[in-house]
C-alpha positions as CSV (number, residue, x, y, z in Angstrom):
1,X,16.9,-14.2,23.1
2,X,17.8,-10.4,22.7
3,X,19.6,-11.4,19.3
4,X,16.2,-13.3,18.3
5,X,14.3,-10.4,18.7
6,X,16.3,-8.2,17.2
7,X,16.6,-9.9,14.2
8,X,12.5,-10.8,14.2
9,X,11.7,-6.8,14.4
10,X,14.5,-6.2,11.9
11,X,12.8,-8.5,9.3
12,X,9.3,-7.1,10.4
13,X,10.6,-3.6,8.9
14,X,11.9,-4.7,6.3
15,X,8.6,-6.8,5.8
16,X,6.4,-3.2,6.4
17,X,8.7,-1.0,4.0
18,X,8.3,-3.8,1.4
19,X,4.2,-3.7,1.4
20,X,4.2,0.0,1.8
21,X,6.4,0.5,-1.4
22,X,4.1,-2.2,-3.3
23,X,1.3,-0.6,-2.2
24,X,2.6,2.6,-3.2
25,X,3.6,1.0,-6.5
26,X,0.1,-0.2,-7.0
27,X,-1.9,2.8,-6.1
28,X,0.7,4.6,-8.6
29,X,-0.4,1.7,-11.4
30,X,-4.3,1.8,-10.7
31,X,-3.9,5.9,-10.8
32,X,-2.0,5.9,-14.4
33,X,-4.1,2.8,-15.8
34,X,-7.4,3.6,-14.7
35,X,-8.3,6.6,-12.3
36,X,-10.1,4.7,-9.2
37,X,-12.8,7.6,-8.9
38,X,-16.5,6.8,-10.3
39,X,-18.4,10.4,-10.2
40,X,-22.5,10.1,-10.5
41,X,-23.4,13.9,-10.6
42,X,-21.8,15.6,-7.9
43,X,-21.3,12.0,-5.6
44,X,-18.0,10.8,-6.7
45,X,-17.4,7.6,-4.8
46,X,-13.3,6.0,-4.3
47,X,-12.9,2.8,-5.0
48,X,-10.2,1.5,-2.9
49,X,-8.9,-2.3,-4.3
């Protein structure tokens, strides 16, 4: 049981650091390609994918 759970929170790091890199990856992406911010005036509004 011990060895189960070890192994099931061992994969659920691995699991977080991999969306957290691709996320990373893809903010990087959307930042270089096509800066996410829309100003109107003085309003600028994020658009978050």
């Amino acid at each position: 049981m011990k060895t189960l759970w070890s192994r099931l929170s061992t994969h659920a790091r691995a699991i977080g650091l991999t969306a957290a890199l691709l996320w990373a990856t893809f903010l990087i992406f959307s930042l270089v390609t096509h800066w996410p911010v829309q100003c109107f005036g003085q309003v600028c509004l994020w658009r978050l994918p």
